[in-house]
C-alpha positions in Angstrom: 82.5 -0.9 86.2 86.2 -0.8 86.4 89.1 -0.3 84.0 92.6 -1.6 84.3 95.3 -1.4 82.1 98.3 -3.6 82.7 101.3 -3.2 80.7 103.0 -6.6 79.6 106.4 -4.4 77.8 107.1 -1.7 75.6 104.8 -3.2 72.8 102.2 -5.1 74.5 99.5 -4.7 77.1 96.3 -5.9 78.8 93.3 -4.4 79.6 90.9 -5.9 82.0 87.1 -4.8 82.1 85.2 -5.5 85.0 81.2 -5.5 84.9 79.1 -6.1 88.3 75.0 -6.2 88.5 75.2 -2.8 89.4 76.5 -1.9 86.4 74.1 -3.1 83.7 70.5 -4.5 86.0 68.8 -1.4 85.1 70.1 -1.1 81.4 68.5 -4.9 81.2 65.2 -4.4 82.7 64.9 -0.7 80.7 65.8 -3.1 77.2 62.9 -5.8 78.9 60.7 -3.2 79.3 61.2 -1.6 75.7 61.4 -4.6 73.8 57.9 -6.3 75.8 56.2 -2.7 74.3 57.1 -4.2 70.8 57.2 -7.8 71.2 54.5 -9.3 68.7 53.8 -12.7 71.4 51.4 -15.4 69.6 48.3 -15.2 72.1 48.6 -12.0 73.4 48.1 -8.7 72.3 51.4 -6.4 70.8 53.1 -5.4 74.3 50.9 -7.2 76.8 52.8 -10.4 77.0 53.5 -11.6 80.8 56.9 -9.5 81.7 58.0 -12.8 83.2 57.3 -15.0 79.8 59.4 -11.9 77.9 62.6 -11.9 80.4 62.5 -16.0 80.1 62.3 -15.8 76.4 64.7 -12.8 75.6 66.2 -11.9 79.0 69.7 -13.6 78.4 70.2 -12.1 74.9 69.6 -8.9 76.3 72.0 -9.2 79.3 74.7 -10.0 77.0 73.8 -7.2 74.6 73.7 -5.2 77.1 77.0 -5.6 78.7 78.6 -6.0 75.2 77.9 -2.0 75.0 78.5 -1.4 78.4 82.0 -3.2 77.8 82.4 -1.5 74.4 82.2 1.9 75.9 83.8 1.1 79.1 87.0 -0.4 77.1 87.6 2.6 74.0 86.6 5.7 77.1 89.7 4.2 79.2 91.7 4.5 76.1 90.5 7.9 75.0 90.3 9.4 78.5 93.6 8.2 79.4 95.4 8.9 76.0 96.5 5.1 75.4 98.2 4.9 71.7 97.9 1.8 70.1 97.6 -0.1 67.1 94.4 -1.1 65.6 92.0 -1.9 68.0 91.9 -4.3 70.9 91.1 -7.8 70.3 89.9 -10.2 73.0 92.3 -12.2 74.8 92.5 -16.1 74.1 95.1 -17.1 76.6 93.5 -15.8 80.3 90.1 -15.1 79.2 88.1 -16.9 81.5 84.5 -18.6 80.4 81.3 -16.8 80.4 78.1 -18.0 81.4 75.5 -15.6 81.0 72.9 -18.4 82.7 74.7 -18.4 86.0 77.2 -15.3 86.7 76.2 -12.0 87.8 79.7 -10.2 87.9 82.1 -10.2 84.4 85.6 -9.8 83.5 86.6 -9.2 79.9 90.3 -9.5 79.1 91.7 -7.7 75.8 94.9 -7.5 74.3 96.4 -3.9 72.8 99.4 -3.4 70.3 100.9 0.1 72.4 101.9 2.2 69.6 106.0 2.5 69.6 107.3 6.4 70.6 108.4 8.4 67.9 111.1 11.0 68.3 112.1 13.2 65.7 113.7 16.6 64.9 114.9 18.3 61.6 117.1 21.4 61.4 119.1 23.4 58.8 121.6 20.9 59.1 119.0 18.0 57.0 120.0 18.6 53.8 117.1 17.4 50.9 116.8 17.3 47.1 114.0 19.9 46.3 114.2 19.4 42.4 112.8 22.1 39.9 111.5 21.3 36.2 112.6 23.6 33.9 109.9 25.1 31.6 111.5 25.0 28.3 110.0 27.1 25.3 109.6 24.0 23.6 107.0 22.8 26.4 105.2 26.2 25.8 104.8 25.7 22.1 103.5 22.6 22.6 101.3 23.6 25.1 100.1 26.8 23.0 99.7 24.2 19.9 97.4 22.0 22.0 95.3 25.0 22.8 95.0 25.9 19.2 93.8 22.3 18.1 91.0 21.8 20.6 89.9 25.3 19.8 90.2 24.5 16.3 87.0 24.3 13.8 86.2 21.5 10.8 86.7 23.3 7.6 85.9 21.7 3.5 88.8 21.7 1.7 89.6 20.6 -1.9 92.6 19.0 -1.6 94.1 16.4 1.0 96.8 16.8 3.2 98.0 15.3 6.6 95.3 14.0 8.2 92.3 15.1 6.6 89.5 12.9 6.6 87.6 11.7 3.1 84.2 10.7 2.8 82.9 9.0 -0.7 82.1 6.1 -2.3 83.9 2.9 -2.5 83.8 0.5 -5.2 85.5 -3.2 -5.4 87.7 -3.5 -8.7 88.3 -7.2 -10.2 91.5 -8.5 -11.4 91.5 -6.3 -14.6 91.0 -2.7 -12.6 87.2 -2.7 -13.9 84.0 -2.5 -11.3 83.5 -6.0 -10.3 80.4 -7.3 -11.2 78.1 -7.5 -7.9 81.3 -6.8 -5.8 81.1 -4.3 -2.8 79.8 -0.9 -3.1 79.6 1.7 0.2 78.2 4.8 -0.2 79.7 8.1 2.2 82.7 5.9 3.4 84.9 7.4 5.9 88.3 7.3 6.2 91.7 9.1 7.4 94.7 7.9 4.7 97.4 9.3 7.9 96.5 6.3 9.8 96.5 3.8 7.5 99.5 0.7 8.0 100.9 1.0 4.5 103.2 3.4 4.0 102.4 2.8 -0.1 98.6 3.0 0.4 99.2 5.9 2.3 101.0 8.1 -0.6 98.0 7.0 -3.0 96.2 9.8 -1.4 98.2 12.9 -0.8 97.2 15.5 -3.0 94.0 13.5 -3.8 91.4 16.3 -4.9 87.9 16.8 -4.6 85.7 14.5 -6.9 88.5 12.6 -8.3 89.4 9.0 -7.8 91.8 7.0 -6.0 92.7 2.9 -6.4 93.8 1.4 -2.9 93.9 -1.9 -1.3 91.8 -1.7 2.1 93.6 -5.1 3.2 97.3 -3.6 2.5 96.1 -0.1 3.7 94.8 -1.9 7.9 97.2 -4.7 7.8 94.8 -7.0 7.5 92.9 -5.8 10.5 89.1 -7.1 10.1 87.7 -4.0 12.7 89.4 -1.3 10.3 88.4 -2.9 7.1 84.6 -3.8 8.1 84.4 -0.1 9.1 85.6 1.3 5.9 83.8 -1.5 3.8 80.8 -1.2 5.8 80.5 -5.2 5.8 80.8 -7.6 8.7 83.7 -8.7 10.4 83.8 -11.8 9.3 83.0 -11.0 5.7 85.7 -8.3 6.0 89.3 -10.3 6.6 88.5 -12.3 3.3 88.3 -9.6 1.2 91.9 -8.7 -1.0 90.5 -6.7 -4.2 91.5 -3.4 -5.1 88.8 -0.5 -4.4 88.1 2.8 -6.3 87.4 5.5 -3.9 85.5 8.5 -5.2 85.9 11.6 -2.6 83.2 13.6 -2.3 84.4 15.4 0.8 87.5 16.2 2.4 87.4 18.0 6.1 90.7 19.2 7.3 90.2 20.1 11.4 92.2 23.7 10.8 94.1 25.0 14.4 92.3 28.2 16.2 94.4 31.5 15.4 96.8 32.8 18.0 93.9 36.0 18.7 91.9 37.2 21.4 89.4 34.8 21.0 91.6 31.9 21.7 92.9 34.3 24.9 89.9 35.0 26.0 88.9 31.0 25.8 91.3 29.9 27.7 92.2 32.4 29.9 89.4 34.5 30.6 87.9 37.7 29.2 91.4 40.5 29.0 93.6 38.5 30.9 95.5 38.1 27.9 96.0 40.6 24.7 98.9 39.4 23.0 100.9 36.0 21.9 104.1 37.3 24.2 101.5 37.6 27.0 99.5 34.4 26.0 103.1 32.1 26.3 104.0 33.9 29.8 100.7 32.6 30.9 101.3 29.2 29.8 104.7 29.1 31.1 103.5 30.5 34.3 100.4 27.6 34.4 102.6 24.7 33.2 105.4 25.9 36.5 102.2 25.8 38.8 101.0 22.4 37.4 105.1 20.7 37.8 105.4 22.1 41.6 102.9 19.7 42.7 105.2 17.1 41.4 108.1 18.8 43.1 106.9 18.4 46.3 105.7 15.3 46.1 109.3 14.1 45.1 110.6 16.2 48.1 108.5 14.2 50.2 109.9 10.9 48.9 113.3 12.0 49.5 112.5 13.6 53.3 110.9 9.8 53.5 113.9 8.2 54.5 115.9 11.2 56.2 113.0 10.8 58.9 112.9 7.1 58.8 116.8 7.2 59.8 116.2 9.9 62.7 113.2 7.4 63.8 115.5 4.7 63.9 114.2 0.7 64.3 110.6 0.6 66.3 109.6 -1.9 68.5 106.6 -3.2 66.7 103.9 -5.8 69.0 105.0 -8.4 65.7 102.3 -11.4 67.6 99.6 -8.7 68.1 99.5 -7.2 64.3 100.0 -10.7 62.3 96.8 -11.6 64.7 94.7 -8.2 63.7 95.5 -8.1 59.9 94.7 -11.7 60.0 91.2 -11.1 61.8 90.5 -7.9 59.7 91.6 -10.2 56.3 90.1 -13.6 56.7 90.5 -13.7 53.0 94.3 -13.8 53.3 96.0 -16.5 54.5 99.0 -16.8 57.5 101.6 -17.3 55.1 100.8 -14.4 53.1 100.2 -11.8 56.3 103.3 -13.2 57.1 104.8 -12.4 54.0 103.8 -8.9 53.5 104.7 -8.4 57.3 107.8 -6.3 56.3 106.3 -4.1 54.0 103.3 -3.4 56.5 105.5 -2.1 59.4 108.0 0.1 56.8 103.9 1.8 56.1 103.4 1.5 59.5 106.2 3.0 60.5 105.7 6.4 58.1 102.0 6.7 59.8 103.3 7.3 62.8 106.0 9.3 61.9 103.5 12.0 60.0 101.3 11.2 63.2 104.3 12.9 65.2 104.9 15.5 63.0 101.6 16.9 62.6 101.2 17.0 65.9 105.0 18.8 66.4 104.4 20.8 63.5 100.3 21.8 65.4 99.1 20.7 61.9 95.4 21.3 62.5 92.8 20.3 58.9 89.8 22.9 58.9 86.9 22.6 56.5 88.5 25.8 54.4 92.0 23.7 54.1 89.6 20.8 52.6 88.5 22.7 49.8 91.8 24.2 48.9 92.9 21.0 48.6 89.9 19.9 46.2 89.9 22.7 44.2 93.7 22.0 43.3 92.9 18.9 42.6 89.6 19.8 40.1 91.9 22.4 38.7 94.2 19.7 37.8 91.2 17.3 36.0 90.2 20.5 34.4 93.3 21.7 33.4 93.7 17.9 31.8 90.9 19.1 29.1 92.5 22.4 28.5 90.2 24.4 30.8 92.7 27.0 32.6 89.5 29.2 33.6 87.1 27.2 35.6 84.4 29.2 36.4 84.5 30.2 40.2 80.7 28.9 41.0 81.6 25.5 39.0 85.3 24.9 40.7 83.5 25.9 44.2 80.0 23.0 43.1 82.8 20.4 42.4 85.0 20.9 44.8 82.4 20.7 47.9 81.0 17.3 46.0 84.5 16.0 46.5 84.5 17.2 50.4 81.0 15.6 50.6 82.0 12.1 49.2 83.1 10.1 52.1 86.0 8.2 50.2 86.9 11.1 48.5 87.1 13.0 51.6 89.2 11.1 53.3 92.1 11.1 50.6 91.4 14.8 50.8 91.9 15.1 54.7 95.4 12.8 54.0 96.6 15.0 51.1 96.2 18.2 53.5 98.0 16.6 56.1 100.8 15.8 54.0 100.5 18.8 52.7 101.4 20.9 55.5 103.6 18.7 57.1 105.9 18.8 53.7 105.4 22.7 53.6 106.4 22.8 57.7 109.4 20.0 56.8 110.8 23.0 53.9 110.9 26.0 56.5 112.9 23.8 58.7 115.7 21.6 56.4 117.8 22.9 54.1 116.8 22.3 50.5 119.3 21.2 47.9 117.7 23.0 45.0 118.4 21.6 41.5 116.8 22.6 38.0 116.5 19.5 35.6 114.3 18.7 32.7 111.2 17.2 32.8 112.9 14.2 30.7 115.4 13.7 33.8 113.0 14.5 36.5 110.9 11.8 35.7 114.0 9.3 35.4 114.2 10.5 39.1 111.8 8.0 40.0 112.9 5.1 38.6 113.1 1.9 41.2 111.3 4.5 43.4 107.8 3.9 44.9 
């Protein structure tokens, strides 16, 4: 078998594989031989058909499967062996490929046509200057965050009198005109409901201060805007029934549960932070100021990688694409899109293009290298991030270690993983070498940051 490669320009090339009897007569009579041991032939017995009936019957299939693999690895162990860079894969050629006719040739040529990857060249030194933007951790966003503790640690508690957003369980009676229980109108017994929520302002007010076992007129309809889903739910009625119904109701509360915050004490610090980590409230907000920095410097260096984005694109300057050859392969690889849409999204496909190859070069500059260890650093950030999202700063270590190898395990999953980590170290390599503009904003005006930015 031989292998040629024959370079048309910068962007395009050829690649010609060449396939004599030599090459594949003995892979074809081995596949004769092993498919005649498991050939079911009506007449004969499993693997004693005639060798002759089974190379007239199958014989030409074979040959071409055969040299389809011997092609196969003939073509992509040139390209490995001799380090060709290209885009996609090769696709066969339409314009010089010449017939095949399994029937009557014993010697092949296969013609294919590559996209050469364009050269990259790029540098950075102290003299790049980039944004590296820092959120500032204000006491405010440490109350808040110390207040959010407290209310999922909080507890239910009965109360006798309502307040804020308690919520009230009772009976509910319809009233007629006159303010007296309408005769056969709707009665629910242990109705729930939470006044703070309701649409009316007015409605609302009926009920603060409302105490245990007393009584309180409302109008359901005023109180959920009309809303048929809230009012069948207080009502316990139907939808339907629910959006025609305008009467006054008497609402007897026999409970009222208040959800009370957990105490700022060593139980809460010990929750959230582990056993001792914590023994005071000066300690406890240090802790959270220190969590919420680590939580915002992800977001940091993502937006430094946005903004060292387009210093790189300018030092990489315009590439020569292979423009025919990638319309034809994302058309072939999207036969669900049409010409005039590849066509339109053309643009925006080389600009992604473009930043793959240009992390391609740095990682390979920078000797970025992704071992199994780097994979699950990367998923346990990312699980203590989902965790941290339910208010769990402490993840066990056997838990965070179970989750974070399920993530390495999951093939899609994996591969984002493998993509973050190389990004990862590239960006870290990328702030050793520039200079970085360091600026302290607030979270309000970091986020305004990346307006009109993708």
């Amino acid at each position: 078998m031989n292998v040629t490669l024959n370079k048309i320009d910068s962007a395009n090339a050829t690649i010609a594989v060449k396939v004599e009897k030599a090459d594949y007569q003995e892979r074809v009579e081995k596949a004769l031989r092993n498919y005649r041991q498991k050939a079911n032939i009506p007449g004969f017995r499993k693997g004693m058909a005639p060798a002759g009936m089974i190379k007239k019957m199958f014989g030409k299939s074979l040959l071409a499967e055969e040299i389809n693999k011997l092609v196969g690895e003939g073509l992509f162990g040139y390209i490995r062996e001799n380090n060709v860079n290209i885009l996609g894969e090769p696709l066969p050629n339409e314009t010089e490929q010449q017939p095949i006719d399994f029937d009557t040739q014993e010697d092949f040529e296969f013609l294919f046509d590559l996209g050469m990857a364009p050269e990259v060249n790029i540098s950075l030194s102290k003299d790049d200057k980039v944004d590296y933007y820092q959120i500032e951790i204000t006491n405010e966003m440490v109350q808040k965050q110390a207040d959010a503790f407290a209310e999922r640690s909080g507890k239910y508690e009965q109360v006798e009198v309502a307040e804020g957003k308690d919520m009230l369980k009772g009976k509910l009676v319809e009233l007629d005109e006159a303010g007296n229980e309408k005769d056969g109108g709707i009665q629910a017994e242990a109705s729930v409901m939470i006044p703070f929520y309701f649409k009316s302002e007015d409605e609302k007010v009926k009920f603060e201060g409302a105490k245990l076992n007393s009584s309180v007129v409302f109008n359901p309809n005023a109180a959920c805007a009309g809303n048929e889903f809230e009012m069948a739910h207080i009502l316990k009625v139907e939808k339907e029934a629910a959006k025609e119904i305008t009467s006054n109701f008497k609402f007897t509360i026999e409970e009222i549960t208040r959800h009370v915050p957990a105490a700022l004490d060593q139980e809460l610090f010990d929750q959230i932070f582990g056993k001792d980590n914590v023994t005071s409230v000066e300690e406890f907000n240090a802790k959270i100021k220190e969590m919420l920095a680590a939580q915002v410097k992800p977001e940091s260096d993502y937006k430094f990688l946005l903004d060292l984005r387009p210093v790189l694109e300018a030092k990489a300057g315009e590439l020569n694409f292979p423009e025919a050859f990638l319309k034809r392969f994302l058309q072939r690889n999207n036969e669900n899109k049409t010409a005039e849409s590849i066509e339109a999204e053309y643009p925006e496909t080389v600009k992604e293009l473009t930043w793959h190859l240009i992390k391609e070069k740095l990682a390979k500059d920078f000797s970025v290298k992704v071992e199994e260890a780097d994979l699950l650093e990367v998923a346990k950030a990312a699980t203590r991030a989902q965790f941290a999202g339910y208010g769990m700063m402490d993840v066990p270590a056997d838990i965070l270690e179970n989750y974070s190898k399920g993530m390495i395990k999951d093939e899609k999953s994996r591969h984002g993983l493998i993509e973050r980590a190389i990004e990862d170290k590239i960006r870290d390599s990328a702030k050793e070498l520039v200079t970085l503009n360091e600026k302290v904003v607030s979270q309000e005006e970091f986020y305004k940051l990346f307006e009109g930015q993708n």
